[in-house]
C-alpha positions in Angstrom: 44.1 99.4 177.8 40.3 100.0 177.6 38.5 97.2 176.1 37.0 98.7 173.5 40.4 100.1 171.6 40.4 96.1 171.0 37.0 96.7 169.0 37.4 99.6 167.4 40.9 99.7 166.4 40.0 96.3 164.7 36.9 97.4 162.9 36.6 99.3 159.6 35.1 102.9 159.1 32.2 101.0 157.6 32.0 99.2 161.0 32.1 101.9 163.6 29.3 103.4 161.3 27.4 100.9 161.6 27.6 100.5 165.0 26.6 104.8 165.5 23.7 104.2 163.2 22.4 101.3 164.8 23.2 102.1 168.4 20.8 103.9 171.5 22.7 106.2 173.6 21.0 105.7 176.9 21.7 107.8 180.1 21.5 105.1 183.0 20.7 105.9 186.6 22.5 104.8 189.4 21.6 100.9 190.4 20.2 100.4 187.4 20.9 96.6 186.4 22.3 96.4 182.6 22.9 92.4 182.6 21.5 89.5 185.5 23.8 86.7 186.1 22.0 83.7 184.5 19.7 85.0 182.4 19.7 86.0 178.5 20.7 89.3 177.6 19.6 91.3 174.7 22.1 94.4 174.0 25.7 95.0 173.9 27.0 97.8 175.9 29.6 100.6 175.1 30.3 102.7 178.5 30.6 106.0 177.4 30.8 108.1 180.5 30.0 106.6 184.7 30.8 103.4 186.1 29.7 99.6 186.4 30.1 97.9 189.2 30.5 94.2 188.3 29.2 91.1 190.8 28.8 87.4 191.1 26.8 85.5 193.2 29.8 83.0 194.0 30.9 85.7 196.0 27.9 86.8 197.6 27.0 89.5 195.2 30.0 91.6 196.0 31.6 93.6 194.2 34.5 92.2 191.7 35.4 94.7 189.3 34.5 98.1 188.8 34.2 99.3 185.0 34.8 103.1 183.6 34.6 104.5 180.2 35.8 102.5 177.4 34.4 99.4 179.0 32.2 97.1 176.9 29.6 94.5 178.7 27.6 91.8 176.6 29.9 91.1 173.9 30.7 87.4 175.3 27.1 86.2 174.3 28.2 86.9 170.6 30.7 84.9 171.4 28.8 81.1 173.0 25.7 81.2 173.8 26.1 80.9 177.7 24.2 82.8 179.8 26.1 86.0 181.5 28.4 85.2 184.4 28.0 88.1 186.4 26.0 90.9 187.1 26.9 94.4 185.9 24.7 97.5 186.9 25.4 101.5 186.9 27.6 102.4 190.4 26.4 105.9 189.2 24.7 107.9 186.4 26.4 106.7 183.7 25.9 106.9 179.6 26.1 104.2 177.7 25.3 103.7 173.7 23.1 100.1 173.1 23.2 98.0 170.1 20.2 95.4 170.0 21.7 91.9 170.5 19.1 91.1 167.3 20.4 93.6 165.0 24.1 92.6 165.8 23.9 88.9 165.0 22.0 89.7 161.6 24.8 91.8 161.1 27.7 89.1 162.1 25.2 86.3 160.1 25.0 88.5 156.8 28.5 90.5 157.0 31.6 88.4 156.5 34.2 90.9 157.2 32.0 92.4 159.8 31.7 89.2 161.9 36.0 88.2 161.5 36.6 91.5 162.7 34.2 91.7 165.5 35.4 88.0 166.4 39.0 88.5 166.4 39.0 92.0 168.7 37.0 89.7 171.2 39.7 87.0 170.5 42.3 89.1 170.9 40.9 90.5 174.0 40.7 87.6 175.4 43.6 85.9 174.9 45.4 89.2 176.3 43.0 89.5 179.6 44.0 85.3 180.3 47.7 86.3 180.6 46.5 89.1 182.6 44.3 87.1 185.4 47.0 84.8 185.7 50.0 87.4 187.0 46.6 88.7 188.8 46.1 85.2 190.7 49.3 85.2 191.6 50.5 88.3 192.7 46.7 90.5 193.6 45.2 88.2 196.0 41.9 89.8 197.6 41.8 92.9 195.1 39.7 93.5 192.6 39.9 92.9 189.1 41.4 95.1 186.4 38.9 95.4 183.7 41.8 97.2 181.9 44.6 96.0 180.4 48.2 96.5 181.1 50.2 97.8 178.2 52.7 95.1 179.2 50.3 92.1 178.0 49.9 93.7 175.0 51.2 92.0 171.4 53.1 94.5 169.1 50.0 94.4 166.6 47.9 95.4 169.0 50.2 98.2 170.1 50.0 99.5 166.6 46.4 100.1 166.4 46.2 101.9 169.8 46.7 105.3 168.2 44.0 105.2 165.9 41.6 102.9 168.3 42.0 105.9 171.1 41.5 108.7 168.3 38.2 106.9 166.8 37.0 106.7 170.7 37.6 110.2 171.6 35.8 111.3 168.6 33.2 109.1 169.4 33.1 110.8 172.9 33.0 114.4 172.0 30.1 114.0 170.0 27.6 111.2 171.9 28.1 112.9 175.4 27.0 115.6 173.9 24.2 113.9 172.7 24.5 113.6 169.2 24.0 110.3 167.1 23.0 108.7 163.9 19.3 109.1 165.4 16.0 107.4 163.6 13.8 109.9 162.7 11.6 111.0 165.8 14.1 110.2 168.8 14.7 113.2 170.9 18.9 112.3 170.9 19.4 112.9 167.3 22.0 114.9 165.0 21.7 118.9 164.6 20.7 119.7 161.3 23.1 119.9 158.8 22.7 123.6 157.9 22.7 124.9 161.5 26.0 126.8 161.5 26.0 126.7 165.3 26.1 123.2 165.3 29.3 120.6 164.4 28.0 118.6 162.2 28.6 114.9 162.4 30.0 113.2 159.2 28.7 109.4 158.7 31.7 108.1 157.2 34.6 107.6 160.0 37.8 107.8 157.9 41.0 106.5 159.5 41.6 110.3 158.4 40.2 111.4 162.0 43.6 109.5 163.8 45.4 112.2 161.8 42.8 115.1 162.4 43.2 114.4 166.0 46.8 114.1 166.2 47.3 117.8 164.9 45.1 118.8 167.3 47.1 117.6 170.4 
């Protein structure tokens, strides 16, 4: 399971607009470094589209892992306040949407249920990826790691808010590849306007409503 069903099938509507106003959809190029093992990072990453390559220097600055869409990168600085552990940079052109690392801890300082949300998906996460790296280490010797998670490691809470997690992220999807978002006024990557028929307009409020919306269109 992609990591960030975790995060958004956690979160509130509230949340996940919070995070679409407050977020930069960025097209990366290839080789372009997004965090440097050792030192401080500044944004949390949401792949939307591409691939990360992930590598340590333990291991010579090969390759470990290799992370698609769905992937999130920089969360575990919100979480102590080690520096990153690896290195993750773009394997090709890939599209991700950026939340400033400043603007997210104001939000987890002043925002209760914000912040116990946001910490338990990372929790959660967590504690699902350990059981994970241990069959891993003992059965997948010399391979790479699975940034993904197998459905088998999963709790049945978690299980429940796949549905809607997956629906939210596909909607998600659909509108910032196409480059729409909740824009600041003068960015080139903003919203149509509202009264252009041509367009599909982009409603600010993510109701749990969409899981339903999607599901009758499958």
């Amino acid at each position: 399971m992609k990591k960030i069903f975790f995060l958004l099938g956690e979160l509130d509507d509230d949340d996940i607009d919070w995070i679409i106003a407050t977020g930069r959809r960025e097209e990366i190029a290839a080789g372009t470094v997004l965090i440097k093992e050792g030192q401080p990072i500044d944004t949390l990453h949401i792949l939307l589209d591409g691939t990360l390559s992930v590598s340590v220097s333990a291991f010579e600055g090969r390759t470990i892992a290799r992370l698609t869409s769905g992937a999130v990168v920089g969360e575990m600085s919100f979480a102590d306040s080690h520096p990153p552990s690896a290195t993750v940079q773009a394997a090709e052109n890939s599209l991700v949407l950026s939340i400033p690392r400043s603007q997210l801890l104001e939000k987890l300082q002043k925002d209760e249920g914000f912040a116990s949300r946001f910490y338990r998906a990372i929790a959660v996460f967590l504690s699902t990826r350990l059981r994970g790296t241990v069959r891993y280490l003992g059965y997948a010797k010399g391979q790479m790691l699975q940034e993904d998670i197998e459905v088998e490691d999963l709790s049945p809470e978690t299980m429940d808010n796949v549905p809607l997690a997956q629906a939210r992220f596909d909607w998600l999807l659909k509108r910032l590849k196409k480059g729409y978002r909740a824009g600041i006024p003068g960015e080139s990557s903003v919203l149509p306007n509202e009264s252009d028929e041509n367009t599909e307009w982009y409603s600010p409020k993510i109701s749990s409503n969409i899981y339903w919306m999607y599901q009758s269109h499958q």
